[in-house]
Backbone bond lengths (Angstrom), bond angles and torsions (degrees), N, CA, C in turn:
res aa  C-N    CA-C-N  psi(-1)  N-CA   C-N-CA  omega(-1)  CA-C   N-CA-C  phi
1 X - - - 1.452 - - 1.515 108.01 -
2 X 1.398 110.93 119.66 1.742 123.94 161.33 1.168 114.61 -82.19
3 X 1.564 114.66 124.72 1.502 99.59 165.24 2.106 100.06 -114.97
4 X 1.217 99.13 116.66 1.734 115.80 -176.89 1.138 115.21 -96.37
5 X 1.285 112.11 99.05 2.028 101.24 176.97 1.586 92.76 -154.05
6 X 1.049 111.06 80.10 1.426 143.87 135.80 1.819 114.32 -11.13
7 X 1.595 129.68 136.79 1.424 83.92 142.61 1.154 128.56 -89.89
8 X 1.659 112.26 179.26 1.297 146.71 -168.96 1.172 106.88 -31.24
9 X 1.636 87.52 -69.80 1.919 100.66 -157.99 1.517 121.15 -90.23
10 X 1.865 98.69 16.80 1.378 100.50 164.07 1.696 120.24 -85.23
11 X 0.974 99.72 -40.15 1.595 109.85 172.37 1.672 95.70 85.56
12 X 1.524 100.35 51.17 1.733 93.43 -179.37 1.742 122.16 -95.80
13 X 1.847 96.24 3.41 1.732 89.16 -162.54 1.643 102.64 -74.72
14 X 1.212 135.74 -22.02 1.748 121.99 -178.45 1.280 93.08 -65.28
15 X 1.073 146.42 -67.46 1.613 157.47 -172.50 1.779 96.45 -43.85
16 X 1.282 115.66 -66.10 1.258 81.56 170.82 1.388 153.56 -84.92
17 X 1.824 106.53 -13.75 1.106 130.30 153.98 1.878 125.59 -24.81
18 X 1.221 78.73 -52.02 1.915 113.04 178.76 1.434 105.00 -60.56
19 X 1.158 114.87 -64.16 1.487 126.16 179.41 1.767 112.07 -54.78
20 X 1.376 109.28 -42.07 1.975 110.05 -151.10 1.660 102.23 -54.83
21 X 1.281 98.15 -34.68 1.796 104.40 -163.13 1.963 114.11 -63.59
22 X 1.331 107.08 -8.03 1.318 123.86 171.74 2.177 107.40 -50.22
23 X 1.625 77.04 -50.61 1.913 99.01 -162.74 1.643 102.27 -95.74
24 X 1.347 117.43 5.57 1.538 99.89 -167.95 1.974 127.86 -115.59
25 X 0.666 134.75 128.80 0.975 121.37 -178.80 1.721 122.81 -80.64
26 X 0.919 121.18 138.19 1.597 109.50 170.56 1.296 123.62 -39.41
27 X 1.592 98.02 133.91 1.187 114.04 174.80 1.747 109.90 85.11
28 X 1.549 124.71 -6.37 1.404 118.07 128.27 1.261 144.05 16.03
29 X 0.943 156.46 38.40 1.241 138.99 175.85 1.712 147.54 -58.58
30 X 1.518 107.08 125.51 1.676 102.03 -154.28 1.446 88.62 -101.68
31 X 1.760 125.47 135.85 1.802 117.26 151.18 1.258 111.75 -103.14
32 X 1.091 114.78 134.88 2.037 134.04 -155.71 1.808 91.26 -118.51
33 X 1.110 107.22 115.39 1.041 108.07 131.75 1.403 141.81 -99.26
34 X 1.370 140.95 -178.77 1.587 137.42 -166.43 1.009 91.29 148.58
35 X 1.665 81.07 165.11 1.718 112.75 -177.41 1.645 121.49 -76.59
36 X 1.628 108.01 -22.15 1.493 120.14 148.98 1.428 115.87 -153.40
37 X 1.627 128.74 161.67 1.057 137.47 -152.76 1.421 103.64 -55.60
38 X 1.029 131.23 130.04 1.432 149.97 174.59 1.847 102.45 -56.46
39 X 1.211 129.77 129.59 1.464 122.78 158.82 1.943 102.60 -91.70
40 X 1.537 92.62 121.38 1.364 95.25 165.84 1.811 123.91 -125.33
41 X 1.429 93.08 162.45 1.547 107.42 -161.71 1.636 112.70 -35.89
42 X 1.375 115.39 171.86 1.454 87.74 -179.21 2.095 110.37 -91.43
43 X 1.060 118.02 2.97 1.132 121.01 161.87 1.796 112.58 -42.00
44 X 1.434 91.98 -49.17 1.461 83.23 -171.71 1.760 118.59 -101.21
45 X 1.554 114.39 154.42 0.994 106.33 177.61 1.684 120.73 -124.83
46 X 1.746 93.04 139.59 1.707 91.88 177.72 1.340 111.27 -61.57
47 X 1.515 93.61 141.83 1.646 105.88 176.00 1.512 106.83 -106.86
48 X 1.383 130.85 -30.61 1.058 132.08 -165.97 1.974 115.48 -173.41
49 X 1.117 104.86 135.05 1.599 98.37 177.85 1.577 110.91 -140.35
50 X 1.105 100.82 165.50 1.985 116.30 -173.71 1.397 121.45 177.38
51 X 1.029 105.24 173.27 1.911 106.36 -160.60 1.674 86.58 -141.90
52 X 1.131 107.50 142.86 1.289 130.33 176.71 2.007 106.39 -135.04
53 X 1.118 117.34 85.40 1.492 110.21 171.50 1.496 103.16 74.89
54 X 1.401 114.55 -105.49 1.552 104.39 -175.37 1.277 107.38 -127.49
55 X 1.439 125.41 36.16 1.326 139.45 -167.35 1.638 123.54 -144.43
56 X 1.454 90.99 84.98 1.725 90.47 -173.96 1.761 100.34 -79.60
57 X 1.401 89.08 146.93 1.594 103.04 -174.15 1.573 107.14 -129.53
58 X 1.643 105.79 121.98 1.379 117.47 172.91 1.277 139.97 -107.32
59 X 1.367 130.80 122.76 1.554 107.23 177.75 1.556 111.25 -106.07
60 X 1.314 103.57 124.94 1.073 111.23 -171.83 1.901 114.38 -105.40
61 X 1.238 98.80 151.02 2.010 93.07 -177.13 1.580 112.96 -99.85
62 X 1.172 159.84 152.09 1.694 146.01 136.78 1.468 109.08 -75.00
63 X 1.443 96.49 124.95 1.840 105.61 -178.44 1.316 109.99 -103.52
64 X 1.401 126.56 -10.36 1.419 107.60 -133.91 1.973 72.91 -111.21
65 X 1.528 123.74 158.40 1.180 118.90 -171.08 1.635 111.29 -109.33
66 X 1.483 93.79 132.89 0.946 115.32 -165.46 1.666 116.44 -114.18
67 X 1.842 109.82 -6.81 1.553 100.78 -164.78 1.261 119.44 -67.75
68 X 1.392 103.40 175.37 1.497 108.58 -170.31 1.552 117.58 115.11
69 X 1.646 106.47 -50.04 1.141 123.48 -170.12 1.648 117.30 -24.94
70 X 0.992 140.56 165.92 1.638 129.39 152.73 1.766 102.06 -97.09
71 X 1.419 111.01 123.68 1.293 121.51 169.34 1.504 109.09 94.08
72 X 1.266 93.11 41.98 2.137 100.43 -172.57 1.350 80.79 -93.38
73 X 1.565 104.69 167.64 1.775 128.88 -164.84 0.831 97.64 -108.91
């Protein structure tokens, strides 16, 4: 489990989005926060979404397979 909450006004979640799948193993799960729902690759899949005030929060899964890797989560 990732928990990603960046700040805001960097605009870092594609950048890191892009990057996580290096360290992850299938079936992973990332929770995103941001200021609105993140679009992610199609590797990954939404599991769940919601907004709290000014903070939509996502949990997102990695599908696409990756084991083996050295340094998977």
């Amino acid at each position: 489990m990732v928990f990603l909450d960046p700040p805001f006004r960097q605009n870092a979640h594609p950048d890191l989005l892009a990057r996580l799948p290096r360290v992850l193993k299938p079936g992973a799960r990332v929770h995103v926060e941001a200021p609105a729902p993140v679009e992610a690759a199609d590797a990954w899949r939404e599991l769940k979404r919601a907004r709290a005030g000014q903070v939509s929060h996502q949990l997102l899964e990695w599908r696409a397979d990756r084991s083996g890797l050295p340094g998977d989560v």
